[in-house]
Chimera marker file (.cmm) of the C-alpha trace (Angstrom):
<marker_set name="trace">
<marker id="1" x="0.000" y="0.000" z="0.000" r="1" g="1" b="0" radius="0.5"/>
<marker id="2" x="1.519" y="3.402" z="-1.253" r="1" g="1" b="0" radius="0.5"/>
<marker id="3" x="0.902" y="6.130" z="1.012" r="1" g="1" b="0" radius="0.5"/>
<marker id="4" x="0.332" y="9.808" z="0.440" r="1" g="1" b="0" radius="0.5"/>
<marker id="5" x="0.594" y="12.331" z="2.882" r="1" g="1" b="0" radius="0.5"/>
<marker id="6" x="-2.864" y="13.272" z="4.588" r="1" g="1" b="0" radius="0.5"/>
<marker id="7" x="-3.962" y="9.658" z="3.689" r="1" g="1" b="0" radius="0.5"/>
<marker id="8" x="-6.298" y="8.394" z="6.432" r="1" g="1" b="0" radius="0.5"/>
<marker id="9" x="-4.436" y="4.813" z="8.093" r="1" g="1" b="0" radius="0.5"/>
<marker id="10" x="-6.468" y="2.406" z="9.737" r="1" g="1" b="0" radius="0.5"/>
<marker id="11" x="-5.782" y="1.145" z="13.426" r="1" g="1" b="0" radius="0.5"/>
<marker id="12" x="-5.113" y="-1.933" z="11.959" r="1" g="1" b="0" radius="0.5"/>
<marker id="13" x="-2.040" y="-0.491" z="9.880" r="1" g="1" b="0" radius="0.5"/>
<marker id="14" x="-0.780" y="1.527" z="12.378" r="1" g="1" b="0" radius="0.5"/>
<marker id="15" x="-0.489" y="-1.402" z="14.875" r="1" g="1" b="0" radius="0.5"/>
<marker id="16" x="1.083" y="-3.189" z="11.812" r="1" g="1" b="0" radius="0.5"/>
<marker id="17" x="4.277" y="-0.737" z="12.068" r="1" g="1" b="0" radius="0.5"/>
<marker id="18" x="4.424" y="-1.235" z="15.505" r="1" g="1" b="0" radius="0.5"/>
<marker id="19" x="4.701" y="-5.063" z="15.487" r="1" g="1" b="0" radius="0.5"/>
<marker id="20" x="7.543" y="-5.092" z="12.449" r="1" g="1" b="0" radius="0.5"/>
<marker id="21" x="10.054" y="-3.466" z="14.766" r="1" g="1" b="0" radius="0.5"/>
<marker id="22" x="10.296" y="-1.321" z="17.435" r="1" g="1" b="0" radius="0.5"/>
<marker id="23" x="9.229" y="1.920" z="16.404" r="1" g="1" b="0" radius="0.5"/>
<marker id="24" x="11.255" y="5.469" z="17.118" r="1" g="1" b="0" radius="0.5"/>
<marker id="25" x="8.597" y="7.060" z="18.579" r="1" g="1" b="0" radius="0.5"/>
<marker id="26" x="5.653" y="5.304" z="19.972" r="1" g="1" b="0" radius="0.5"/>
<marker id="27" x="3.200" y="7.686" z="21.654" r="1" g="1" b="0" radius="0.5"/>
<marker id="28" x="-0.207" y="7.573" z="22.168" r="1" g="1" b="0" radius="0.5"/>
<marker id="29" x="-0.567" y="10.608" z="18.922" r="1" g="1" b="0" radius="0.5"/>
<marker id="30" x="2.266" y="9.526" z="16.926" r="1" g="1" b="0" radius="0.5"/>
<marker id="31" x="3.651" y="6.712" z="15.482" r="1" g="1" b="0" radius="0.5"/>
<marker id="32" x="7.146" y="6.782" z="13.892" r="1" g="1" b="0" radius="0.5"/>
<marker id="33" x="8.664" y="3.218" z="12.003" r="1" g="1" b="0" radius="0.5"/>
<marker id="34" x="11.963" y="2.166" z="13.671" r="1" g="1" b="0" radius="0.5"/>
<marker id="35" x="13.870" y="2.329" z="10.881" r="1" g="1" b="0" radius="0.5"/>
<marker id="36" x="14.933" y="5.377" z="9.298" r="1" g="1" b="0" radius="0.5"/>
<marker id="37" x="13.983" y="6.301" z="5.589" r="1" g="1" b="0" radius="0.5"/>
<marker id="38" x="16.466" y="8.417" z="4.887" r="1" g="1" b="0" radius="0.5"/>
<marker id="39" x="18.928" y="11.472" z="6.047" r="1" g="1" b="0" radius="0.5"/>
<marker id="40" x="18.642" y="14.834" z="4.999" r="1" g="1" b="0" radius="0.5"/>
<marker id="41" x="19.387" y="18.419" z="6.281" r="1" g="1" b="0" radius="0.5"/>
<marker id="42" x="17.330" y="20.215" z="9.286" r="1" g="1" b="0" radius="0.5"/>
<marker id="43" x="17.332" y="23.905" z="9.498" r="1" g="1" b="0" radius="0.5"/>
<marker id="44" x="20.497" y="24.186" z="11.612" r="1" g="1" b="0" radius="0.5"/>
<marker id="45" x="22.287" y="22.328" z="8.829" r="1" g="1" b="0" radius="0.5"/>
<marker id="46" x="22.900" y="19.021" z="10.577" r="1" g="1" b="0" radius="0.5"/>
<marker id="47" x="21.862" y="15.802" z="8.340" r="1" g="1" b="0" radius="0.5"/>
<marker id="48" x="19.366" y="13.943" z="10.445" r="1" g="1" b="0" radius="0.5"/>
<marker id="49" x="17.429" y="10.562" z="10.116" r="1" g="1" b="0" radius="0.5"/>
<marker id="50" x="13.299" y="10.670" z="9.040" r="1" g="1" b="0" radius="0.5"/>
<marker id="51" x="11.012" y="8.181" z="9.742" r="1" g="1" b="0" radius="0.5"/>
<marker id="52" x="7.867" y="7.180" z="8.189" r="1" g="1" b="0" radius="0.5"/>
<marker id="53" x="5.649" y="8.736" z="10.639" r="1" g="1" b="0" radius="0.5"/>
<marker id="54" x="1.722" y="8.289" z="11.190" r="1" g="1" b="0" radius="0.5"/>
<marker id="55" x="-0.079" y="11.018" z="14.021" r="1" g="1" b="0" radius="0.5"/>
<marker id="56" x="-3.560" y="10.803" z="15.354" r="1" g="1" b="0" radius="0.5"/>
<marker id="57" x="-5.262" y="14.158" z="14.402" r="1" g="1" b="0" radius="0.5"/>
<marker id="58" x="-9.026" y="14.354" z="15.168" r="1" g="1" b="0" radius="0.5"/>
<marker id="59" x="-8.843" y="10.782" z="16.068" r="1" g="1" b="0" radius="0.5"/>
<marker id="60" x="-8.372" y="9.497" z="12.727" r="1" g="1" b="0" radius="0.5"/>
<marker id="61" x="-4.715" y="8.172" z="12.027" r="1" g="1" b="0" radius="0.5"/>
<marker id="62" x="-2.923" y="9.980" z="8.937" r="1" g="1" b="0" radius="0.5"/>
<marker id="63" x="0.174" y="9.378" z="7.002" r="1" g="1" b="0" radius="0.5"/>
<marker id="64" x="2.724" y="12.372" z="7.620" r="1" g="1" b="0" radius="0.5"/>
<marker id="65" x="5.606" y="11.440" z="5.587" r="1" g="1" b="0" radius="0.5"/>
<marker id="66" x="8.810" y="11.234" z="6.572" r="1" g="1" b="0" radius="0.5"/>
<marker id="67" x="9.444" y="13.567" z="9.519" r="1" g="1" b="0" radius="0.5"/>
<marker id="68" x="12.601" y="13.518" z="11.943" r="1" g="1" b="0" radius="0.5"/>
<marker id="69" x="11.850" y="11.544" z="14.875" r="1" g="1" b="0" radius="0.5"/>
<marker id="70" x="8.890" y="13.366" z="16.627" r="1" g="1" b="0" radius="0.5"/>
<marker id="71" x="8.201" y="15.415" z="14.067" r="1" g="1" b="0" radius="0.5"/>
<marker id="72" x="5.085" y="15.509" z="12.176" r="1" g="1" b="0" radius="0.5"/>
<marker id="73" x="6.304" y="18.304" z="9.618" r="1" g="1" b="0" radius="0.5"/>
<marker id="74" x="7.927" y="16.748" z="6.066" r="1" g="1" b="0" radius="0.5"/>
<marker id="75" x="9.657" y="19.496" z="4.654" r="1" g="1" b="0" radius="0.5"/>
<link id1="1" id2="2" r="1" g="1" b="0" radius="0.2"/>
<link id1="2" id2="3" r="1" g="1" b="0" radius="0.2"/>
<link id1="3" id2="4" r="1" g="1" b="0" radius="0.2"/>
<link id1="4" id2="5" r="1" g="1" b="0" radius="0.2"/>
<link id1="5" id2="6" r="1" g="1" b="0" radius="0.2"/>
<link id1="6" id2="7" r="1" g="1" b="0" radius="0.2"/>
<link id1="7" id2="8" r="1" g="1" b="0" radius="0.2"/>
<link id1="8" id2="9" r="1" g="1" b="0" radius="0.2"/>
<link id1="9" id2="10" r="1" g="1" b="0" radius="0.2"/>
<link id1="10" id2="11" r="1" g="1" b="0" radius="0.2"/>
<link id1="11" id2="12" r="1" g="1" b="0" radius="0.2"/>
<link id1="12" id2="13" r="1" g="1" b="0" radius="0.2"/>
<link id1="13" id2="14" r="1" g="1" b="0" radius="0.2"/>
<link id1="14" id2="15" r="1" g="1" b="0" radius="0.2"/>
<link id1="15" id2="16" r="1" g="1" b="0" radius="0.2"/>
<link id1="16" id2="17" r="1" g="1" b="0" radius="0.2"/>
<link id1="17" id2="18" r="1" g="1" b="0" radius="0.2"/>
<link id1="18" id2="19" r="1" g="1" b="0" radius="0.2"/>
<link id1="19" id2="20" r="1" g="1" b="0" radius="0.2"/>
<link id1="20" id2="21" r="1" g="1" b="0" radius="0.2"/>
<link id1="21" id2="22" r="1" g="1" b="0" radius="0.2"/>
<link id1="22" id2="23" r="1" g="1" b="0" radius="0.2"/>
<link id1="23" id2="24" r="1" g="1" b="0" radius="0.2"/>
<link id1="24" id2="25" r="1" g="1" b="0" radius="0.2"/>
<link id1="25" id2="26" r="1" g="1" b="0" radius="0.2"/>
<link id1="26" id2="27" r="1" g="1" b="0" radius="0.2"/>
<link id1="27" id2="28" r="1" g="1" b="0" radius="0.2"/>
<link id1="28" id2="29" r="1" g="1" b="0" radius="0.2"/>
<link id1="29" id2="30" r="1" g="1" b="0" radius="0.2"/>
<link id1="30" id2="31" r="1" g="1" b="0" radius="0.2"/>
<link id1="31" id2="32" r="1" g="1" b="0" radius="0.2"/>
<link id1="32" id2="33" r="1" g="1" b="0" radius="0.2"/>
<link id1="33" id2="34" r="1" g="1" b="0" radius="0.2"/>
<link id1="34" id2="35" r="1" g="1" b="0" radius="0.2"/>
<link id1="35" id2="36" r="1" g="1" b="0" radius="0.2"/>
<link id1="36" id2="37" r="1" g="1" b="0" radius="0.2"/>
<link id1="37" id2="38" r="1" g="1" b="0" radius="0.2"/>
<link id1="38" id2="39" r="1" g="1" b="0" radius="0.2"/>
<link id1="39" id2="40" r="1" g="1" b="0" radius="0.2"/>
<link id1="40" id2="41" r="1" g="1" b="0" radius="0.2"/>
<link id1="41" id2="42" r="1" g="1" b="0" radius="0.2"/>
<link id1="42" id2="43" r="1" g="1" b="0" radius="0.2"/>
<link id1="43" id2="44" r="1" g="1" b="0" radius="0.2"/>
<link id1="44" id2="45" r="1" g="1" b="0" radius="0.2"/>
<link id1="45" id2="46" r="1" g="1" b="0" radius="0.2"/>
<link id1="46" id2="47" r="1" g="1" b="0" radius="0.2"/>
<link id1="47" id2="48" r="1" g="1" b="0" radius="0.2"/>
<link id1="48" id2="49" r="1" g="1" b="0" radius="0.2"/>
<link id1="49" id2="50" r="1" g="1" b="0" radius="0.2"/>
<link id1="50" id2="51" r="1" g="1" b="0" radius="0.2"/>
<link id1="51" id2="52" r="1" g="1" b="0" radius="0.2"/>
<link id1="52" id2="53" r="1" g="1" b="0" radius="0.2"/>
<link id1="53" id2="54" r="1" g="1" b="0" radius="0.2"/>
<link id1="54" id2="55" r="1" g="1" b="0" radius="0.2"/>
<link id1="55" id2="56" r="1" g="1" b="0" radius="0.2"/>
<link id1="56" id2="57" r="1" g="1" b="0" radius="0.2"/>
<link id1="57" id2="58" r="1" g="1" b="0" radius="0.2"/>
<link id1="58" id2="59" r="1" g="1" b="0" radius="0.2"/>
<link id1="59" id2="60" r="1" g="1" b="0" radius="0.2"/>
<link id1="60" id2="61" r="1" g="1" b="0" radius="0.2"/>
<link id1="61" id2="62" r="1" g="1" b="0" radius="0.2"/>
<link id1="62" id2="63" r="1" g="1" b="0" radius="0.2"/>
<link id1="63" id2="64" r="1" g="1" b="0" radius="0.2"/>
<link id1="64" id2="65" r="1" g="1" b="0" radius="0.2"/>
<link id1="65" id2="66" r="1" g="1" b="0" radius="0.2"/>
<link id1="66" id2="67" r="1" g="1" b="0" radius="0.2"/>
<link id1="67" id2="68" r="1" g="1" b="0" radius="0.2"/>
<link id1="68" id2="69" r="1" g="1" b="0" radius="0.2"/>
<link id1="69" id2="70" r="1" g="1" b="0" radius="0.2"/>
<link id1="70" id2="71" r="1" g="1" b="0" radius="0.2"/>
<link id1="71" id2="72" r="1" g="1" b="0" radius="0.2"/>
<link id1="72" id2="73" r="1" g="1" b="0" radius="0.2"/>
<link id1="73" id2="74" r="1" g="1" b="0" radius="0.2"/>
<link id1="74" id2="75" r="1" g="1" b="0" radius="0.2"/>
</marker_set>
Protein backbone atom coordinates (compact mmCIF):
# COMPACT_ATOMS: atom_id res chain seq x y z
CA UNK A 1 0.00 0.00 0.00
CA UNK A 2 1.52 3.40 -1.25
CA UNK A 3 0.90 6.13 1.01
CA UNK A 4 0.33 9.81 0.44
CA UNK A 5 0.59 12.33 2.88
CA UNK A 6 -2.86 13.27 4.59
CA UNK A 7 -3.96 9.66 3.69
CA UNK A 8 -6.30 8.39 6.43
CA UNK A 9 -4.44 4.81 8.09
CA UNK A 10 -6.47 2.41 9.74
CA UNK A 11 -5.78 1.14 13.43
CA UNK A 12 -5.11 -1.93 11.96
CA UNK A 13 -2.04 -0.49 9.88
CA UNK A 14 -0.78 1.53 12.38
CA UNK A 15 -0.49 -1.40 14.88
CA UNK A 16 1.08 -3.19 11.81
CA UNK A 17 4.28 -0.74 12.07
CA UNK A 18 4.42 -1.23 15.50
CA UNK A 19 4.70 -5.06 15.49
CA UNK A 20 7.54 -5.09 12.45
CA UNK A 21 10.05 -3.47 14.77
CA UNK A 22 10.30 -1.32 17.44
CA UNK A 23 9.23 1.92 16.40
CA UNK A 24 11.26 5.47 17.12
CA UNK A 25 8.60 7.06 18.58
CA UNK A 26 5.65 5.30 19.97
CA UNK A 27 3.20 7.69 21.65
CA UNK A 28 -0.21 7.57 22.17
CA UNK A 29 -0.57 10.61 18.92
CA UNK A 30 2.27 9.53 16.93
CA UNK A 31 3.65 6.71 15.48
CA UNK A 32 7.15 6.78 13.89
CA UNK A 33 8.66 3.22 12.00
CA UNK A 34 11.96 2.17 13.67
CA UNK A 35 13.87 2.33 10.88
CA UNK A 36 14.93 5.38 9.30
CA UNK A 37 13.98 6.30 5.59
CA UNK A 38 16.47 8.42 4.89
CA UNK A 39 18.93 11.47 6.05
CA UNK A 40 18.64 14.83 5.00
CA UNK A 41 19.39 18.42 6.28
CA UNK A 42 17.33 20.21 9.29
CA UNK A 43 17.33 23.90 9.50
CA UNK A 44 20.50 24.19 11.61
CA UNK A 45 22.29 22.33 8.83
CA UNK A 46 22.90 19.02 10.58
CA UNK A 47 21.86 15.80 8.34
CA UNK A 48 19.37 13.94 10.45
CA UNK A 49 17.43 10.56 10.12
CA UNK A 50 13.30 10.67 9.04
CA UNK A 51 11.01 8.18 9.74
CA UNK A 52 7.87 7.18 8.19
CA UNK A 53 5.65 8.74 10.64
CA UNK A 54 1.72 8.29 11.19
CA UNK A 55 -0.08 11.02 14.02
CA UNK A 56 -3.56 10.80 15.35
CA UNK A 57 -5.26 14.16 14.40
CA UNK A 58 -9.03 14.35 15.17
CA UNK A 59 -8.84 10.78 16.07
CA UNK A 60 -8.37 9.50 12.73
CA UNK A 61 -4.72 8.17 12.03
CA UNK A 62 -2.92 9.98 8.94
CA UNK A 63 0.17 9.38 7.00
CA UNK A 64 2.72 12.37 7.62
CA UNK A 65 5.61 11.44 5.59
CA UNK A 66 8.81 11.23 6.57
CA UNK A 67 9.44 13.57 9.52
CA UNK A 68 12.60 13.52 11.94
CA UNK A 69 11.85 11.54 14.88
CA UNK A 70 8.89 13.37 16.63
CA UNK A 71 8.20 15.42 14.07
CA UNK A 72 5.09 15.51 12.18
CA UNK A 73 6.30 18.30 9.62
CA UNK A 74 7.93 16.75 6.07
CA UNK A 75 9.66 19.50 4.65
Amino acid sequence: MELKVGDIMTEEHVDDWVNVLPPATYRADLVQLGEPYSHREDENGRWRATYPTAAKIAGQWRYMGNCFRGSTEAK
